[in-house]
N, C-alpha and C positions, 0 to 999 in steps of 0.2 A: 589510404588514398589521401593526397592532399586536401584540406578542408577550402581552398579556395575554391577548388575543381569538385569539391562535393556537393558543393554552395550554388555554382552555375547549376551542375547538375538536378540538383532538387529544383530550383525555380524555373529549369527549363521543365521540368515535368509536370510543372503545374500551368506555366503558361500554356500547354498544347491541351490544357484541358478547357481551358479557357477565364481562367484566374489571371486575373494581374498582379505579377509579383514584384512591386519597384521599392526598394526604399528611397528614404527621404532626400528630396533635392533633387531626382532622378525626371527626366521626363516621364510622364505617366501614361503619354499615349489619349488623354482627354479622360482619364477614369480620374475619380476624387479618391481622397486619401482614403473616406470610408470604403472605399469597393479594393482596394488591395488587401491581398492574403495577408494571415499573420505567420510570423517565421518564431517560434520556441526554440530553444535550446534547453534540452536535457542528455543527463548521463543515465538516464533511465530505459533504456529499451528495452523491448518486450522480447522477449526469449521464443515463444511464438506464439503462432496465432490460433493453437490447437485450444480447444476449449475445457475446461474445469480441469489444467493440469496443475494448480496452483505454484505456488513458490515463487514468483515473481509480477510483480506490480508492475509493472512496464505497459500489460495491454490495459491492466484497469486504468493508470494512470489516461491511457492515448484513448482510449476506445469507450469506456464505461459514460452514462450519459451522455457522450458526445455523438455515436454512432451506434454502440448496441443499448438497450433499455430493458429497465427487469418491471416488473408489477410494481415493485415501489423504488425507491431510490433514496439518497441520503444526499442531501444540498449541501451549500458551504456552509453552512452553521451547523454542518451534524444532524441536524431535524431530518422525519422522516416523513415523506412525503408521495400523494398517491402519484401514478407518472401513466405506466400500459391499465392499471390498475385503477379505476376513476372513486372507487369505493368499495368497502367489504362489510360485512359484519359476521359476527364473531357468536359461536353458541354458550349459552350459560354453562355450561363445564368447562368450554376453551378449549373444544376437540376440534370442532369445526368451521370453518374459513370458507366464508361463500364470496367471491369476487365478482362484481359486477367490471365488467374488462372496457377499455375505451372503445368507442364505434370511430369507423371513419377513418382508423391505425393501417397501412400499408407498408410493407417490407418494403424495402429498395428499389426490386425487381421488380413492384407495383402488386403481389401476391397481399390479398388480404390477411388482415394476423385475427386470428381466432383460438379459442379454448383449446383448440388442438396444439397450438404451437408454444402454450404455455405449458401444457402439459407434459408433452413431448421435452420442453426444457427442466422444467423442475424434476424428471423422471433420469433425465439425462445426471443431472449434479450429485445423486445421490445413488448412483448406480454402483456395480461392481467396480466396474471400470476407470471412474470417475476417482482422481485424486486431488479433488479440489478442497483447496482450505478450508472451506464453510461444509464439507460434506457430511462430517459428522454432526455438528447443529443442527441440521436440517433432517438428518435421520429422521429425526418425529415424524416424516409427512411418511404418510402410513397405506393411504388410497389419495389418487389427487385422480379428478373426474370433471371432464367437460360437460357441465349438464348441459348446456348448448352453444352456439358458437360465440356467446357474449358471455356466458357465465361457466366458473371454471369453482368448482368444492375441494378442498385441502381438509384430508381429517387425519389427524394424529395420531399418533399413538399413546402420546400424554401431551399435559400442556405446557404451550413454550412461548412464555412470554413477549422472550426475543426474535421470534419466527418472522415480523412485520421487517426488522431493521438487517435480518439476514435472510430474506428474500432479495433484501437490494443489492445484493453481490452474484444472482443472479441473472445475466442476461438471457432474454429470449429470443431467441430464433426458429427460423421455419422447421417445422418437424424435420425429423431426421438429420437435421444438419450438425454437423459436428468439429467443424472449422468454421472459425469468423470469414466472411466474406464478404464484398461489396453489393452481394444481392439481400444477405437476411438481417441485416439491423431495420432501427425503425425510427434510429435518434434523427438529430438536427441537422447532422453531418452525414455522409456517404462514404463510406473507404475506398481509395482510391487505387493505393499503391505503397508498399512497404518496400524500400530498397535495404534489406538487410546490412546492418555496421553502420547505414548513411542516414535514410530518413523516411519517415513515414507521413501520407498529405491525406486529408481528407476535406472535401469539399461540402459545400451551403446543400441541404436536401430543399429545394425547394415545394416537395410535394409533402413536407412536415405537417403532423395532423397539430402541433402547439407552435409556440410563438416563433417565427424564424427567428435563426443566429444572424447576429447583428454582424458581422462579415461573409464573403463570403468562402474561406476556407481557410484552414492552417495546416503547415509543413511544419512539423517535429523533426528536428533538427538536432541527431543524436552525437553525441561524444563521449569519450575514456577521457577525455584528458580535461580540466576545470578547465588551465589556464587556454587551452585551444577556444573552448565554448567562449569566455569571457572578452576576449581578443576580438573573437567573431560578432560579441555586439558592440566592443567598442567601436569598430572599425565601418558597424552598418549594418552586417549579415546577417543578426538576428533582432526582432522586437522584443522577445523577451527573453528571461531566464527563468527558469520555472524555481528551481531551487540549487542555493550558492550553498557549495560546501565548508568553507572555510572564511574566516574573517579576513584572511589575506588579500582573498579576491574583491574586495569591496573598495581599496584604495583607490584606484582608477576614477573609482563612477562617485564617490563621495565629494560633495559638493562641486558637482558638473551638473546646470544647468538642462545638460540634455541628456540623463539619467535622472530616474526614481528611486528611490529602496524602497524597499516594503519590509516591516519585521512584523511578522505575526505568529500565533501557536500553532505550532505541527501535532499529530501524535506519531511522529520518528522517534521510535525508540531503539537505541543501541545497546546490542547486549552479548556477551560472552557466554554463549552455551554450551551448557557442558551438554553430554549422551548419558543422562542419567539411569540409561539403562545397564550400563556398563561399567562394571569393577573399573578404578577407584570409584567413580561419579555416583555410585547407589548407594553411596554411602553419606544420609547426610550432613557428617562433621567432616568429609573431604570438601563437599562442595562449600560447607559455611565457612572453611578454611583460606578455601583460596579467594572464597569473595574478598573475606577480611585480609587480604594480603594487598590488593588493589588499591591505591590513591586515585574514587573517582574525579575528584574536584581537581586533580592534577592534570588527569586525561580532558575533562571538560577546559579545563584552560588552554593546554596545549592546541585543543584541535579549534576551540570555537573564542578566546582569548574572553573568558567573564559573558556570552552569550549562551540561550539553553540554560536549562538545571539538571542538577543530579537526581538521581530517582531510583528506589529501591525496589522497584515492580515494577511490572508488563502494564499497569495501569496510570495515561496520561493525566493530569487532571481536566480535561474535556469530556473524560469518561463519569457518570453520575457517583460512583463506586470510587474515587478517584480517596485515596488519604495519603498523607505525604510520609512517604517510609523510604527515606533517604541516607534516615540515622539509622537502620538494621543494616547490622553485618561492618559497620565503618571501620576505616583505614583503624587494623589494630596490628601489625605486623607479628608482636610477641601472642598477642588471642588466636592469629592465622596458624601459629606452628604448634600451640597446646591443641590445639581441634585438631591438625594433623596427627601430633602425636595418641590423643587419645586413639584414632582411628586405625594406628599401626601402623602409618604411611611413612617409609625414609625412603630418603632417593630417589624422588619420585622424578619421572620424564613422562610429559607431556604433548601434544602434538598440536596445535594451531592449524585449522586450515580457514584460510580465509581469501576474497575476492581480493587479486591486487587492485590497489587505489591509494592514494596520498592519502585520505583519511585514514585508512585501515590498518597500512604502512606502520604510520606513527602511533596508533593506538595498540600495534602488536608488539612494536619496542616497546612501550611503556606499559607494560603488559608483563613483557620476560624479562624488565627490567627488576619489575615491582615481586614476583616470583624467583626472584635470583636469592633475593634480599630472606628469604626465607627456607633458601635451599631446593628449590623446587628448578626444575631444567623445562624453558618453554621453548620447544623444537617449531619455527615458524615455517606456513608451506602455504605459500599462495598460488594461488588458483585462479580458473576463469569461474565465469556467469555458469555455464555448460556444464562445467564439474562439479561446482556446488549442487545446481538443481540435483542431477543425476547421483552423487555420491552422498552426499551427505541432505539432500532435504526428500528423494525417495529412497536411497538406499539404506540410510542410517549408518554409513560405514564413514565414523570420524570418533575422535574423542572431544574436542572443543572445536567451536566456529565463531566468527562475528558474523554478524548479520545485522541491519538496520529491520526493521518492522514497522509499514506504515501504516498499518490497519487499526482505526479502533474497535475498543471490543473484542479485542484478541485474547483476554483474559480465559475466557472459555477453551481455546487450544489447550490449555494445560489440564483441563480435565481427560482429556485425548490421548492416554499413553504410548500410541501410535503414532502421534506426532512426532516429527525429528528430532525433538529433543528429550522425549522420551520419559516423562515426569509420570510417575503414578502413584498416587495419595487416594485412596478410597475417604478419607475426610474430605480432601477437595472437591472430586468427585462429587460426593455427597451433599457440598454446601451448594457446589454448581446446580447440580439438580434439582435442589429445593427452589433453589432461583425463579429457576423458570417453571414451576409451579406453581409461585407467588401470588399472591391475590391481588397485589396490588404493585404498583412500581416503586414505591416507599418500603415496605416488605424485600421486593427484590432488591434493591441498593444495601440493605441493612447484611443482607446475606452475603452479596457479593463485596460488599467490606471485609466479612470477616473470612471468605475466601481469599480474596488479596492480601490480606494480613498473615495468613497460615502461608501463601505461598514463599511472600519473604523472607520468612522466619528458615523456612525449609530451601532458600536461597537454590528454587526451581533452576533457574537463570543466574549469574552476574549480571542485573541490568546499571547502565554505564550511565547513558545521559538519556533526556529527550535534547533532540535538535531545535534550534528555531526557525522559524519557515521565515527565509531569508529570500526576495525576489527582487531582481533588476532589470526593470524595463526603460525603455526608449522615450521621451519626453512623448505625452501624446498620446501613449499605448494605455486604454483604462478601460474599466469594467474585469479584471483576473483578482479571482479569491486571496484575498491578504493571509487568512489561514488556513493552515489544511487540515481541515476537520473530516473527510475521507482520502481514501487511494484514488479516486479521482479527479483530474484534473479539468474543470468546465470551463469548457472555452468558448458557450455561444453568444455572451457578455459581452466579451475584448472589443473594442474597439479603437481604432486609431482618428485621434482627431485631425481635423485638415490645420 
């Protein structure tokens, strides 16, 4: 669909809600700048709106703190904080989690939220059915019981330290529900309306039990294409950009008065995975091989020109656990084909699939560039959103993928041999699980160092870069997180000034 005609379309669906959606200069009809919608631009859409089917950030990015809400939550500094949850304590062994739940909380549909509906959710995430990212972490909860309609018990199976910071990837809703909808959230926002490919709008709740959102709604305003997005806020159509892929796109809005940049730390991490469940990839002087065939600092330049660093693990440094292992596995070309050879590997052929995108693109050439040089054949097959989820992050039928990862604390996935990628180390394993029986968080960081460290070494992944969290907004447009310190994106801040 043309992006002009997408553009009317989105603001007409918000004005019949009763939003004002004017940009700047426009008549506004007697509404001030503060009472107009905010219009985002991302390439990040949510795949749907089914719940705990993980593999895609899209609804956490739209939906997470803004419209659905878990017991706790993770703010823009990463910190963990109480939100449906007003307080807990914890039993002397660390089995037991008594939640004292907020009074006065209403779903959407104006339906009280109660112990039931916590319950009903955290029962939901860790079910059979349930292929959510965090479902394995959360395993531990063992019996989770409403002891009355304010107070809800979580007891373990063992203890886990990080159970506080991976409860906040659960949202809750009313029993039994199992699709996001406009009636069971209980955030700041209301969902409104998802026009799949175009845009999704969520409006001001104004029956919020904590502080209203300082406008009253935002239209997510999705694209494939950067330079389409970018266009779109030069030109007006959008106030922000949530996050710019490329240094290219920055030209425009650099030193223009009525643009901002923002440069701050993401945990996007980019990374070439192999299926280490699968001959050649279980093997691992295959995988330490072709890491070491890779020129990271090549790809970081090509895509992000000296922005972003390179990084030898799934671990950002925003994560406590965080050591810089940049230098394991470096561009060794001649070290890449002795690993090979020790391993018995000639002639090897390959298979790539990954999301087509201008990033991904040029990181897949210089990818089968960098594997040429070594003898090795990278067969490149790009794909949609659709087929990745489907094929390769539930079915596990690929040999290599890129993927971005915005999650922190994803370290833990790789204890998960069931994960899509398919890693299984009974030492990591084992340093994981010590983790989170830790006594203390100084204890658990020490462990999960040298978890991270072993992963490297066994070069789990090719991790490429982290990204820098790059954002461009409209002169005016203030209060959005400079970094992204979770997969969600909080928009009850934003404000535009008159």
């Amino acid at each position: 669909m043309d992006k002009t005609l997408t553009r009317v379309l989105a603001l007409t669906a918000v004005a019949a809600l009763g939003l004002s959606a004017c940009s700047g200069g426009e008549d506004t009809g007697g509404a001030t700048a503060a009472e107009e919608e905010i219009v985002i631009g991302s390439t990040n859409e949510p795949t749907s709106l089914e719940r705990n089917v993980g593999g895609s950030s899209g609804v956490s990015q739209t939906m997470t703190r803004n419209v659905y809400e878990g017991l706790t939550a993770i703010d823009v500094d990463g910190e963990i904080v109480p939100t449906l949850a007003e307080s807990w304590d914890v039993s002397e062994d660390g089995l037991t989690y008594t939640f004292d739940l907020r009074e006065g909380v209403t779903f959407h549909d104006g339906t009280p939220f109660t112990a039931d509906d916590a319950v009903w959710s955290l029962s939901e995430i860790i079910s059979e059915e349930s292929v959510a990212a965090r479902k394995s972490d959360l395993a531990v909860m063992d019996q989770i019981t409403a002891v009355d309609e304010q107070t809800l018990e979580v007891v373990l199976s063992q203890p886990s330290r990080s159970l506080l910071f991976n409860l906040a990837a659960v949202t809750i809703v009313k029993e039994g529900d199992t699709e996001n909808t406009s009636d069971n959230g209980t955030g700041p926002y209301r969902f409104v309306e998802w026009a799949q490919g175009d845009y999704l709008t969520i409006e001001r709740n104004d029956d919020y039990w904590g502080a209203a959102a300082a406008n009253p709604g935002v239209t997510f305003q999705f694209f494939t294409d950067t330079t389409a997005m970018n266009n779109a806020l030069a030109t007006g159509g959008l106030d922000l950009v949530i996050a710019e892929d490329s240094p290219d796109q920055l030209v425009q809005f650099e030193d223009n008065p009525d643009f901002t940049i923002s440069e701050g730390t993401s945990t996007t991490k980019y990374l070439w995975a192999f299926n280490d469940a699968e001959a050649p990839f279980d093997d691992v002087r295959v995988r330490q091989g072709l890491y070491r065939a890779i020129d990271r600092e090549a790809i970081l330049d090509a895509v992000w020109a000296g922005r972003g660093q390179v990084i030898g693990s799934m671990v950002p440094p925003t994560d406590p656990w965080f050591t810089d292992l940049s230098g394991v596995h470096a561009h060794d070309p001649a070290g890449a084909q002795a690993l090979l050879a020790e391993a018995g590997v000639e002639d090897l052929t390959i298979t790539l699939d990954y999301v087509a995108g201008d990033t991904e693109g040029t990181i897949a050439q210089l990818l089968q560039s960098d594997l040429a040089e070594i003898g090795v054949t990278l067969e490149l097959n790009p794909i949609d959103d659709a087929t990745w989820y489907q094929r390769i992050y539930t079915d596990h039928d690929f040999e290599t993928t890129l993927m971005g990862h915005v999650n922190p604390r994803d370290i833990f996935w790789y204890a998960n041999p069931d994960f899509y990628w398919g890693y299984d180390s009974a030492e990591f394993q084992e340093l994981v699980a010590a983790s989170e029986a830790a006594g203390s968080d100084e204890e658990q960081t020490e462990l999960l160092r040298q978890a991270n460290e072993l992963m490297a070494q066994d070069a789990a992944s090719a991790w490429l870069y982290l990204e820098p969290q790059i954002r461009v907004a409209a002169a005016g447009i203030t209060g959005f997180p400079v970094d992204q310190a979770t997969e969600s994106f909080y928009v009850a801040d934003i404000t535009r000034e008159s």
